[in-house]
N, C-alpha and C positions, 0 to 999 in steps of 0.2 A: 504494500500500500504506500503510495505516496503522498507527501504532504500535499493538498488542495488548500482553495481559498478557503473552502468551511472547515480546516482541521484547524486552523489559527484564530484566536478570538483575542483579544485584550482584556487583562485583567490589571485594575489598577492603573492604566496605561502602558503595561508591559506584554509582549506578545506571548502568547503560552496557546498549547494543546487545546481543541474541544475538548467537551466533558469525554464526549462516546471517543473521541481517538486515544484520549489518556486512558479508556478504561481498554480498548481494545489493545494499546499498548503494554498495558500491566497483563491482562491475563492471560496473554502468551508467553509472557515470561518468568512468571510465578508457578508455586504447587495450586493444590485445587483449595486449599480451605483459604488461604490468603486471593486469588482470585474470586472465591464464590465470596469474601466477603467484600471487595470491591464490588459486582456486580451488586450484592443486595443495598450495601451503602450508597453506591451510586442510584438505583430504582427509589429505595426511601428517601434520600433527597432530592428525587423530582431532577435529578442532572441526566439522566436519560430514562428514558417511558419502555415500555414493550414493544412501540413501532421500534425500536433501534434496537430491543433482544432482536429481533426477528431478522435485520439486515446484518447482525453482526457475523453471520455465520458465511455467508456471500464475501462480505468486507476481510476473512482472514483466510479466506482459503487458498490453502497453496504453499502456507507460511508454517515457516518452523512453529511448532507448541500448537497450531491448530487443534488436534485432535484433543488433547487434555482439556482446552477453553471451551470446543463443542460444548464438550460434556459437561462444564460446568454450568454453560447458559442455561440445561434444565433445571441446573437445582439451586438457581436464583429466584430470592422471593423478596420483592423490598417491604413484607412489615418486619423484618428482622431489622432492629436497632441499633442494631451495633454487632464490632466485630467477634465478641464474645456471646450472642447470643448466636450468630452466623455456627459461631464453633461447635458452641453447643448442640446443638442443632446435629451437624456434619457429624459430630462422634458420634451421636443414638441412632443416625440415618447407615452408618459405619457399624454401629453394634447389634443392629437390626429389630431396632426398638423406634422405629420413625415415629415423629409425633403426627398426631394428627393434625392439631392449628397450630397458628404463633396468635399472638396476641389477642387469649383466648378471654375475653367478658364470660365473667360471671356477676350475674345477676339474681337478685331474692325474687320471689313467687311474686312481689308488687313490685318488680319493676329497674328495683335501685340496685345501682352501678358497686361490687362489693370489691372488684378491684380487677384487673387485666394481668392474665400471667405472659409472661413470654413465651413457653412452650406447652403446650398444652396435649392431655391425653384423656379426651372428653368421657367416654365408657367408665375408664375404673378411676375417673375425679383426680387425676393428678396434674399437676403443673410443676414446671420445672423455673428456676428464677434464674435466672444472668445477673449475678451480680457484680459488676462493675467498681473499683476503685471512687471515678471520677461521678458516678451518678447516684450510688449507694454510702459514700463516705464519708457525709456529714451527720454528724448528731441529729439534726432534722428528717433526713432523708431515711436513717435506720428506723426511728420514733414512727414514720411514717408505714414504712415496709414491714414493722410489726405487728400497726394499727391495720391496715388491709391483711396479713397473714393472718392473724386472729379472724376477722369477717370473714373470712376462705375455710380455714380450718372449721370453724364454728358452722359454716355451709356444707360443710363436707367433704371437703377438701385435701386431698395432702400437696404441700408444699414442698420442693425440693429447692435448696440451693446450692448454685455450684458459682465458682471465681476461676478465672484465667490459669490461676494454678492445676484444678481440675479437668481442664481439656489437655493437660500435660499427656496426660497420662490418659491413653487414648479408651481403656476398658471400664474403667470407675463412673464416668457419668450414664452409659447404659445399663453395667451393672446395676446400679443404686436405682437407676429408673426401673426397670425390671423387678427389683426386689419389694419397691413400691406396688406398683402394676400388682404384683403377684399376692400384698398382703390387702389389697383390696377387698372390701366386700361386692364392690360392683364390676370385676372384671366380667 
């Protein structure tokens, strides 16, 4: 692919990459979990849509890493928030525990909003949390994620959380999900 008029944009007054050519550029040159989490970062912020998953496959063919990024385009989803909840995600889809949603609403019998998990396995009521340094790490932010974990739990719920250390180590976050799953009363 060559650089065109539409791969250059100005940012700041400085010339830089489109969004879709910086992502097509990364995800041929990456593994698949740091790829799939640009493609779902880049979809949740609205810097490229599904019209541009769809021509990205045309836009790399022929090029070295094609084949890995193919495969990644399917298992782009931009309500994944971040690149730890991306991981998350890829381990249990890897340990053969796919979730069924991401940014799973639960709500009580009237209505009200009792908290949104990040991974969600709607049958046997589990959620899985991405918890984050930078969006979980204030006094406020925990106070908060205890006050919805309680309304979850108290709904039926089991909570899981897992941190960037836990996708280290690529069996622990479907293990634990599974163990979950398994002591379920509603599998």
């Amino acid at each position: 692919m060559t650089v065109g008029s539409g791969d250059v944009v100005e940012v700041a007054g400085i010339p830089a990459t489109s969004p879709l050519r910086t992502v097509l550029d990364v995800i041929l040159r990456v593994d698949r979990y740091p790829a799939v989490s640009v493609l779902d970062s880049a979809l949740n912020q609205c810097r490229i849509g599904p019209a541009h998953l769809a021509t990205i496959p045309d836009l790399i063919r022929g090029r070295r890493g094609a084949v890995v990024a193919r495969a990644c385009l399917a298992e782009a989803d931009g309500r994944a928030q971040s690149p730890l909840e991306t991981r998350s995600r890829l381990r249990c889809v890897d340990g053969r525990v796919p979730p069924d949603t991401l940014q799973l609403e639960v709500r009580d019998d009237d209505g009200y909003l009792l908290g949104v998990g990040d991974v969600g396995w709607r049958g046997p009521r589990v959620i899985a949390e991405a918890d984050g340094r930078d969006a979980h790490g204030t006094p406020e932010a925990v106070y908060a994620d205890r006050r919805r974990q309680n309304r979850l739990v108290n709904a039926g719920w089991t909570i899981l959380r897992f941190t960037w250390q836990d996708t280290l180590h690529p069996d622990y976050i479907p293990h634990t999900v599974r163990q979950a799953i398994a002591a379920s009363p509603r599998r």
